[in-house]
N, C-alpha and C positions, 0 to 999 in steps of 0.2 A: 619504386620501393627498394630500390636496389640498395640504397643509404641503410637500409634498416638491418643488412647483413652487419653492418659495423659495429651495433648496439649489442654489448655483454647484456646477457639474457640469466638470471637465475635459472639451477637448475629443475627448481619446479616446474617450468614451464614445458618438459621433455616428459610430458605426459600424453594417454591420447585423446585428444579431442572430438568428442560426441557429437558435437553441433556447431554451426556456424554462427549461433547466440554466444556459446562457451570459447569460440575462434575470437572475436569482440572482445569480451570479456579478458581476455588473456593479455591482447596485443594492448586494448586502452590500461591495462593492466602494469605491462612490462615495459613498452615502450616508451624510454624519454619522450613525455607531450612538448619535448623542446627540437623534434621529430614528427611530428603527428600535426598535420590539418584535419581535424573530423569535426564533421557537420553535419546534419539533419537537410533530408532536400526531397520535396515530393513524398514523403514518409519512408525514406529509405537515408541508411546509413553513408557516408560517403568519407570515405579517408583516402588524406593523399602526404608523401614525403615531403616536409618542408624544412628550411632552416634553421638554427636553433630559435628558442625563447622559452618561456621561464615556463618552470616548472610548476606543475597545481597541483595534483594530489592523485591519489588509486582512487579506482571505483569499486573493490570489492571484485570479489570472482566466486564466491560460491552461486553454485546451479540457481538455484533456486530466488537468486535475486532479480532475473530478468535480464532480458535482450540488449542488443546494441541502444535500444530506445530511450531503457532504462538507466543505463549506463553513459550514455549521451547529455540526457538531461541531470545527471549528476553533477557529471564533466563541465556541463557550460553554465551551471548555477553556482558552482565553487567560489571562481570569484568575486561573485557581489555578494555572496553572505559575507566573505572573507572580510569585502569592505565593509558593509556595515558591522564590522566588530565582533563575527563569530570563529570563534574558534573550532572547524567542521573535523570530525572523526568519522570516515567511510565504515559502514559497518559490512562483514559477511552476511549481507541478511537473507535469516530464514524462518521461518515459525513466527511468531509474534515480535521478534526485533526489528529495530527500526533499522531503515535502508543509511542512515547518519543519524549521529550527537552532533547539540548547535550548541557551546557554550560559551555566555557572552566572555570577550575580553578584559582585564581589569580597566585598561584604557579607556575602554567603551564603555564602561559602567560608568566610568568619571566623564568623559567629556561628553556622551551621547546616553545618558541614562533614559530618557522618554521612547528612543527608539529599542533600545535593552529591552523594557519593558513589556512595550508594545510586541516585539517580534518570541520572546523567549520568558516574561515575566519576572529574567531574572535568575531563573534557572537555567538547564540544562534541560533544554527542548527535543523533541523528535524530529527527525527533518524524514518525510517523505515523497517519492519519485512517485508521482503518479503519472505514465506514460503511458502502456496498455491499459493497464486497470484505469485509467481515468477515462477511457474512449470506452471500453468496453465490460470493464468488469469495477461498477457502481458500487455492488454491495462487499469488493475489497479494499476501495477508495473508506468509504463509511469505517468497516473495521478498523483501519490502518488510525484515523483519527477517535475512534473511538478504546482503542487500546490506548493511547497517547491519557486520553483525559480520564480509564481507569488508572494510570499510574501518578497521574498528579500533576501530568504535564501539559504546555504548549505543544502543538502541531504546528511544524512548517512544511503545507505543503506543496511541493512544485511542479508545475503542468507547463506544455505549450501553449501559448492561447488560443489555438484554435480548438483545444481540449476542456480550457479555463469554465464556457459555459453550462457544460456538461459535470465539472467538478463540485460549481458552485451551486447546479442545482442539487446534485445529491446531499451535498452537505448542510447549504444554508436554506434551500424552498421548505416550505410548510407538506406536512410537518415533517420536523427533519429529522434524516437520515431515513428516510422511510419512501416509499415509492409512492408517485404522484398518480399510478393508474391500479388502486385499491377495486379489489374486484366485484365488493358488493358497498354500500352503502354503508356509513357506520364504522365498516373496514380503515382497518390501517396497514398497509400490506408493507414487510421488511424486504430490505433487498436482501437475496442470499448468497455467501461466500460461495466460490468454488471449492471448498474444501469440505471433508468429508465429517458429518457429528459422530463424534465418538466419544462412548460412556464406559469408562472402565478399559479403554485400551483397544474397545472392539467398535469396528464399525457398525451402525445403523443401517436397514434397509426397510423398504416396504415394496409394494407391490404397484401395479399401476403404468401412467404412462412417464415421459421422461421426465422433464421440468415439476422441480419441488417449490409449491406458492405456500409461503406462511404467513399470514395472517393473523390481527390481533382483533379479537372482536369488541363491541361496546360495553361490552359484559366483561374484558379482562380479559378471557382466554385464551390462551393461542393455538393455531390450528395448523396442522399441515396439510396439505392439499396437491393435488397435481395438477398437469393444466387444462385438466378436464374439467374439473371441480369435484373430483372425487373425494373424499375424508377418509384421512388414512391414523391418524392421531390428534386426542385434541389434548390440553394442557391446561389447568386453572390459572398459571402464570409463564411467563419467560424462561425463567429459570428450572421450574417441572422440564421443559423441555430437552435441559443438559444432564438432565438428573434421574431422570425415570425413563431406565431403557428397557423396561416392560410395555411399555403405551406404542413401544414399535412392533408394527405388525410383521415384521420380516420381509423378503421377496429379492426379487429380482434386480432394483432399481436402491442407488446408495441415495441417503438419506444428507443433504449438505447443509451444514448451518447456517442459522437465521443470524443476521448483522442487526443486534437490537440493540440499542440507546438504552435501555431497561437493565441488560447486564454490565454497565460499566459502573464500577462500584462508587464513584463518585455522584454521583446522581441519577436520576432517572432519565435525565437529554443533561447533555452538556451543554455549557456555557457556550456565548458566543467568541467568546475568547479563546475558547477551546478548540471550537469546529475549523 
């Protein structure tokens, strides 16, 4: 790596670094990729000094966008969007922003319009990194497509394949975006975000044990639950649940939101074009 001392480095980069996720994020960040062999091997990052070649694009460096994983499967999907005629913008992403913009080329609208279509509808699509969240955290894969198609948009999103079938059950199995091991009969059980529900700025809690199961019952309502089966709040709809922070019982245990198909303002389940 001794080449890599030769690389002028912005002086952003003379910051300290927290983590060896944010060490990644810096160097795919900073360093000419006309420098850079990095690969994915056994599920572990793997960079090494090589000789020049062409340049692709940043991944983005805020915290909160994810590990070398994340940032890998950016890095090695840039050039075939590129090719098929999108114009990619890495985003900081944090909060509801997408991890990239895909917007088709004028080129591509004219010589390759059916794939335009097909991949972006034409707009300016979301592109999503699901690398951890695709293996392991289901109900942020769901979110991440289901913000896409509350704002109007295409989802692209990108997994390893050995992630692929785990993606495409969350998103396209029956019924979708929803978990396939519903706890009681009639159940439709949501998969839930890692992130914390908050109403009015303040965190949600209840009591009980750790794992929060929400549930829609045949009757409409939705319930929260732990993974006792205990009932901690119930809800006449989806949306009572982001809205009425009286029905929480308080405690010890944070309260994490439900990934519903129900709250995305375009429909009540999105299209297949969507997912």
């Amino acid at each position: 790596m001794a080449a890599l001392d030769e690389m002028p480095v912005p002086d952003s980069v003379g910051v300290l670094l927290d983590t060896t996720d944010d060490l990644w994020r810096r160097l795919l960040q900073y360093v000419s990729d006309d420098r850079l062999d990095v690969r994915e091997q056994d599920g572990e990052a793997v960079l090494r000094a090589v000789s020049p070649r062409l340049t692709i694009a940043t991944v983005g460096e805020n915290q909160s966008a994810g590990g070398a994983g994340y940032a890998l499967l950016l890095w090695d999907a840039h050039p075939g969007l590129t090719y098929a005629g999108l114009d990619i913008t890495i985003a900081d992403a944090s909060g509801d922003d997408a991890d990239a913009l895909a917007r088709p080329t004028p080129e591509a609208e004219q010589h390759a319009p059916a794939l335009v279509e097909r991949l972006t509808g034409g707009e300016e699509a979301r592109v999503e990194s699901e690398s951890s969240t695709g293996r392991t955290k289901a109900g942020m894969t769901a979110r991440h497509v289901l913000q896409a198609a509350a704002e109007g948009r295409r989802a692209i999103v990108l997994t390893r394949p050995d992630d692929a079938p785990n993606v495409a059950d969350t998103l396209l199995a029956e019924p979708p975006f929803c978990r396939s091991d519903s706890v009681e009969d009639g159940e439709t059980r949501y998969y839930t975000s890692p992130r914390d529900l908050r109403i009015g700025g303040e965190a949600l809690t209840r009591p009980g044990s750790r794992s929060n199961v929400w549930v829609r019952e045949a009757s409409g309502e939705v319930v929260l639950r732990d993974d006792v089966g205990t009932e901690h709040a119930r809800f006449p709809d989806v949306a009572a649940a982001f809205s009425d922070a009286d029905a929480y019982p308080g405690g010890e245990r944070t309260v994490k939101r439900p990934s519903s198909p129900r709250r995305c303002s375009t429909a009540s389940t999105p299209s297949p074009t969507q997912r």
